[in-house]
Each structure stands twice: as structure tokens, then as C-alpha cells.
C-alpha positions in Angstrom: 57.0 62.6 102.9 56.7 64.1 99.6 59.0 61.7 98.3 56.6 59.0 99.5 54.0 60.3 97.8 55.5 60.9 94.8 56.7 57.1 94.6 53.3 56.3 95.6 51.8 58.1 92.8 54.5 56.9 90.5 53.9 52.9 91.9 49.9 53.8 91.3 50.4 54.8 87.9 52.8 52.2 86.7 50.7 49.4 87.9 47.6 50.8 86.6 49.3 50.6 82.8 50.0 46.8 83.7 47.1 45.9 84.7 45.0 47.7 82.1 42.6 44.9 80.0 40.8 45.9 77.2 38.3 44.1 75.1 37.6 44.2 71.5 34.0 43.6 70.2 34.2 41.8 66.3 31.8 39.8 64.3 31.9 36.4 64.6 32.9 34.5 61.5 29.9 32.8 59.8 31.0 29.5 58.2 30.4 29.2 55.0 27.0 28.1 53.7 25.9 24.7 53.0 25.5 23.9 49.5 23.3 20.9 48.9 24.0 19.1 45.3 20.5 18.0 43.6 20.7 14.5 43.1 20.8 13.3 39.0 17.4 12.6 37.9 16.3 9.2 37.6 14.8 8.3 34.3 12.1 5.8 35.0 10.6 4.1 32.2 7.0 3.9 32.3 5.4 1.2 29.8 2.3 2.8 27.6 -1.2 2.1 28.3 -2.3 -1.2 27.0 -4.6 -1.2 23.8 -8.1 -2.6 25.0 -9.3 -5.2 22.0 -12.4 -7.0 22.4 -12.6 -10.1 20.9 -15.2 -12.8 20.4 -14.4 -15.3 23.0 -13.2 -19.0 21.0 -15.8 -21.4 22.1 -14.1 -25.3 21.8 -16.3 -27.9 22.5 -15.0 -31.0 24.4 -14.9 -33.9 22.1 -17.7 -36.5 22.7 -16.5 -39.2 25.0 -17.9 -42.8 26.0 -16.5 -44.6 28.7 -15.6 -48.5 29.7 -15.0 -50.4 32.9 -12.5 -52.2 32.4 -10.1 -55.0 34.4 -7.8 -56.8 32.2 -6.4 -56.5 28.9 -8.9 -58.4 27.0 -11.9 -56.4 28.3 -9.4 -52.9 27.2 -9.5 -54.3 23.9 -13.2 -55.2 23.7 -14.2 -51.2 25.3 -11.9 -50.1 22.3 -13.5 -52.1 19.8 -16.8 -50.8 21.1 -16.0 -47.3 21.5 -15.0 -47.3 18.3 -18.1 -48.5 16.2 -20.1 -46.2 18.9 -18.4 -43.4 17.2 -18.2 -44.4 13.7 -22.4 -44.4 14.6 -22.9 -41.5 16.7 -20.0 -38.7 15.1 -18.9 -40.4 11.9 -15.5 -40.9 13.0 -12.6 -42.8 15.1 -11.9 -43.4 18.7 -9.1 -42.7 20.7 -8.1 -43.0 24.4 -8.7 -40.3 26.5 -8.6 -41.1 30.0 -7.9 -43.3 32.3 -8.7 -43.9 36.2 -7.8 -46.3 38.9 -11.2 -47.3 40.4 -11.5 -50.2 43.4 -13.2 -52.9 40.7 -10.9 -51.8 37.9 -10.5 -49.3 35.8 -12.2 -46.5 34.1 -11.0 -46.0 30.5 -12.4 -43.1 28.5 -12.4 -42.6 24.5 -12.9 -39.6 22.6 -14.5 -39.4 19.5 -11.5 -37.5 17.1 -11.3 -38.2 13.3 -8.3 -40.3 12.8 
């Protein structure tokens, strides 16, 4: 019975060393760190203030105009006539044609006074 024991003791001890487990405790391993790149900066061109000038507006004054109904070529020719002696009287100078419009009885035919 001794002998049992012993290879009882021996069969204890044997499978105690096999089925021994340890467990090591380590750091874990940190990736490495992000590194963000900065982005080039952007040159933006930015125009300058404007200059404020104040000017004096430029007043131009519409010619002086007559106008002529008018529907067919002879009576054209008569207005033209007409408007033209109206400005030799009123402005001192020529007469030229300035407008002219479709209207139901005829036409409308305007002429400016301009120095020729």
C-alpha cells in the first residue's frame, strides 16, 4: 500500500507540473500617434479699397425735338422741310431725324435740332 501511495503522490505531482498555467501581465502596445499635416496656406488675393472720388455729375441736355405725322413719302419730306426751318428759327441750326413710330393713322417722325 505504500507503493500505491507513493505512485499516487508521484501521479499527483507529475500532473500538477502539466497542468500548471501561468499568466503574464504587460503593457499593451500604444500605436503610434497620429500626426496630422497642416494643410499649405492659401494665398487669397484681396483687391484694395476703392478710392471714393466725387465728381460733379455731367448734366446733357436732350436736344430740342419737333415732331410730324406723317403717311407717305411726300408728307416725310414736307415734315423735314419744316422741321428744318423750325430749327434754323428756334436753335440756329439743322435738323435731323430722330425717331420714328408706327402709329394706327401713320407715322410719327421726330427731328432733332443738331448743328449739321
Amino acid at each position: 500500500m505504500r507503493t500505491t501511495l507513493i505512485a499516487a503522490a508521484v501521479a499527483t505531482a507529475a500532473l500538477t507540473g502539466c497542468t500548471f498555467k501561468s499568466t503574464t501581465v504587460r503593457q499593451a502596445e500604444t500605436p503610434p500617434p497620429v500626426v496630422y499635416q497642416a494643410p499649405a496656406p492659401a494665398v487669397i488675393y484681396q483687391s484694395p479699397t476703392p478710392t471714393v472720388v466725387y465728381q460733379q455729375p455731367t448734366i446733357i441736355a436732350a436736344p430740342t425735338t419737333i415732331s410730324y405725322s406723317v403717311s407717305s413719302q411726300a408728307q416725310y419730306n414736307q415734315a423735314a422741310g419744316l422741321a428744318a426751318d423750325w430749327c434754323r428759327a428756334k436753335v440756329g441750326t439743322g435738323a435731323r431725324i430722330y425717331d420714328t413710330k408706327r402709329a394706327t393713322s401713320g407715322d410719327v417722325v421726330t427731328f432733332a435740332c443738331v448743328a449739321s
